[in-house]
N, C-alpha and C positions, 0 to 999 in steps of 0.2 A: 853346721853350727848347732847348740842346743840349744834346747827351749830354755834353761838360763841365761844364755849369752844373750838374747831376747829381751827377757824380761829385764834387763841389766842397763836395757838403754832408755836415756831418760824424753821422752815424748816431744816435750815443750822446746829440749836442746833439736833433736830430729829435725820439728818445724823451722826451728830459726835455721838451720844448716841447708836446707831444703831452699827455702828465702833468698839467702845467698848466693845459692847456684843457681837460681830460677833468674834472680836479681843481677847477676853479675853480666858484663859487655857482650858475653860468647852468645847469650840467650837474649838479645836485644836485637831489633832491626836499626841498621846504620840509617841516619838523620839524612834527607837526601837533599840537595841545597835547594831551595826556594827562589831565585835572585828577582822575581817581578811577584813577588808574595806583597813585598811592602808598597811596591807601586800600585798590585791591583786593591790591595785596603785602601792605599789612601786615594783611588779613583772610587771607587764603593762608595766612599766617606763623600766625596763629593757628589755625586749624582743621586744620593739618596733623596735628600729636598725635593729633585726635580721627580723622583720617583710619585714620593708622598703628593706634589703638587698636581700629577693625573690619575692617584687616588679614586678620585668620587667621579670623573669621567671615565673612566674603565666601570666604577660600578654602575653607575647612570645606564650605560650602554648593554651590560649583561645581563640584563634582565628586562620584563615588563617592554613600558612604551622605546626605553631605549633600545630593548633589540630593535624592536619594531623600525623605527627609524635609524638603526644602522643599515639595515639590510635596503630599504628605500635607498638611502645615500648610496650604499655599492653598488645600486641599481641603476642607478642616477651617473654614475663614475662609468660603468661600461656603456651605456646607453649615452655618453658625451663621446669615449673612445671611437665607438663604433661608428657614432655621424663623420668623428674628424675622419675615421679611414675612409667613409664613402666617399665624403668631400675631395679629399686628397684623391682618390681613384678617378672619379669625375671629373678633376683638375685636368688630371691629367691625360686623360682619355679626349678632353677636348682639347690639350695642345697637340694629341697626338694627330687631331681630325683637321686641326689647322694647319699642318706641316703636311701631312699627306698628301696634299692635293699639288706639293712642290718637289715628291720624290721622282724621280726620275724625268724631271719635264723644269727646264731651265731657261726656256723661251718666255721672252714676253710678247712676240711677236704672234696676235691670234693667227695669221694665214700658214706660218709655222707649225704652229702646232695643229691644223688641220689637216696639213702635209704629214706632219708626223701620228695624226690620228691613223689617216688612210694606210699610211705604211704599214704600222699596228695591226689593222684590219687585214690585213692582203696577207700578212704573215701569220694568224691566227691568234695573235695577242687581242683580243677584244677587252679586257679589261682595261690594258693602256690606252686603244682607240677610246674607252669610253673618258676612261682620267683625263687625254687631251683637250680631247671636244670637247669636255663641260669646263676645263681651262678656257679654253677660246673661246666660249661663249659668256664666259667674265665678262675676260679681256672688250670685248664685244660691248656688251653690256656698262663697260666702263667709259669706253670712248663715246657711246652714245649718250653721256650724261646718266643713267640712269643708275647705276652704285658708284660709289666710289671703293675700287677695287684695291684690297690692300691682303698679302700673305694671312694674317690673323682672319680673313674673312669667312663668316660659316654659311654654310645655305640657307639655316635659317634664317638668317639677317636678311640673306636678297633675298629671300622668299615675302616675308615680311615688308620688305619695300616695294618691289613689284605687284603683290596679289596676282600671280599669273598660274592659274589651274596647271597648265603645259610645263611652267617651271619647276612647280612642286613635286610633278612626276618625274621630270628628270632627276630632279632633286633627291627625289624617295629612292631611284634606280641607282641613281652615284653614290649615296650615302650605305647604299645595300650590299655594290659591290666593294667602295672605297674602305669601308670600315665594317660590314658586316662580314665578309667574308665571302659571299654570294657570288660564284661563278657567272660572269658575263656570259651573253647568247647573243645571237646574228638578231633576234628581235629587239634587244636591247640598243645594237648599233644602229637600227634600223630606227628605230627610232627617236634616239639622238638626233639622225642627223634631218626625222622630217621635222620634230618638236623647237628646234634650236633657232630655224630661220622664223618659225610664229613668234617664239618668245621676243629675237629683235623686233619683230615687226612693230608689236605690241607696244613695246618699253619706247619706241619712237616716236607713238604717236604724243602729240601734241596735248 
C-alpha cells in the first residue's frame, strides 16, 4: 500500500471503527451466573448492624489496656480448660481405684478369698495374693464393726477411720501395686499376711 493510501484515511473514523471491534460481543467475557449473589447482598445487608454493633469492642480490644485484658481472659479460658481436664482425669482415675480392687475377685466371702490369696501365692501370682488379702481384710474389718465396707470404698477412707500405722502400710503397698503399677515381692506377701491379723486386732479393741 502507499503512503497516499495512508494518508487518505481519516483518524477520528479509524478510532471509532477500532471501538466497535474492541466493543463488540467476540471481545467481551461471557456474564457467568451469580444465583446466591442476591442472597449473599441481602445476608450482607442484614448483619451489617450487628457488624457495626462490635465495632468499638473489637477496637476496645486491639490495642492498649484492651489487649492487655484479652490476653488475661485467654488466659483465664485455658487455665479453666486445663483444671476441668485434670478434674476429669482425677475423676476418673479414682473410679478406676474403686473398681479395681473388684477385678477379678467376686467373693464376698473373707476365708475365700484367703484361700484364693494362698492359691495366688503358691502359683506365683503375688499381685493377686496381695489384691485378695487386702479384700479380706475389709471384708474383716467390716464385720467387726469397724468400716462400713461398700465397692466405692478407698483406703483412704479406712485409713482415716482406723488411724492404724500397720493399715496405712498396707495401704501404701496395695495402692503401689493395685494402681501404681509396682511389681509385688515375697516381702510384700509376707507381710500382708503378718500386718493384716494386728490390724483386726486393733479395730476390735473396745
Amino acid at each position: 500500500m502507499s503512503g497516499r493510501a495512508f494518508e487518505s484515511v481519516d483518524p477520528e473514523a479509524a478510532r471509532r471503527a477500532a471501538r466497535d471491534i474492541v466493543g463488540s460481543r467476540r471481545f467481551r467475557p461471557e456474564e457467568v451466573p451469580k444465583p446466591l449473589e442476591g442472597v449473599l447482598r441481602w445476608l450482607g445487608d442484614r448483619l451489617a448492624p450487628i457488624g457495626r454493633l462490635f465495632e468499638p469492642i473489637i477496637d476496645f480490644f486491639s490495642e492498649g489496656v484492651g489487649r492487655i485484658l484479652l490476653v488475661v481472659l485467654i488466659a483465664a479460658v485455658v487455665a479453666l480448660i486445663a483444671y476441668r481436664l485434670s478434674r476429669s482425669r482425677t475423676t476418673s482415675a479414682a473410679r478406676h481405684r474403686r473398681h479395681s480392687i473388684r477385678q477379678g475377685e467376686t467373693s464376698l466371702d473373707p476365708d475365700q478369698l484367703e484361700r484364693d490369696a494362698a492359691v495366688a501365692e503358691a502359683a506365683g501370682a503375688l499381685d493377686r495374693a496381695i489384691r485378695f488379702r487386702f479384700r479380706a481384710g475389709l471384708l474383716r474389718l467390716d464385720r467387726a464393726g469397724a468400716i462400713s465396707y461398700r465397692p466405692s470404698l478407698t483406703s483412704s477412707q479406712v485409713a482415716r477411720s482406723l488411724r492404724s500405722r500397720d493399715f496405712e502400710e498396707l495401704a501404701a503397698t496395695f495402692d503401689a501395686i493395685a494402681y501404681g503399677g509396682r511389681p509385688a515381692d515375697a516381702t510384700d506377701v509376707a507381710d500382708a499376711r503378718e500386718r493384716w491379723p494386728r490390724v483386726l486386732t486393733e479395730a476390735r479393741r473396745p
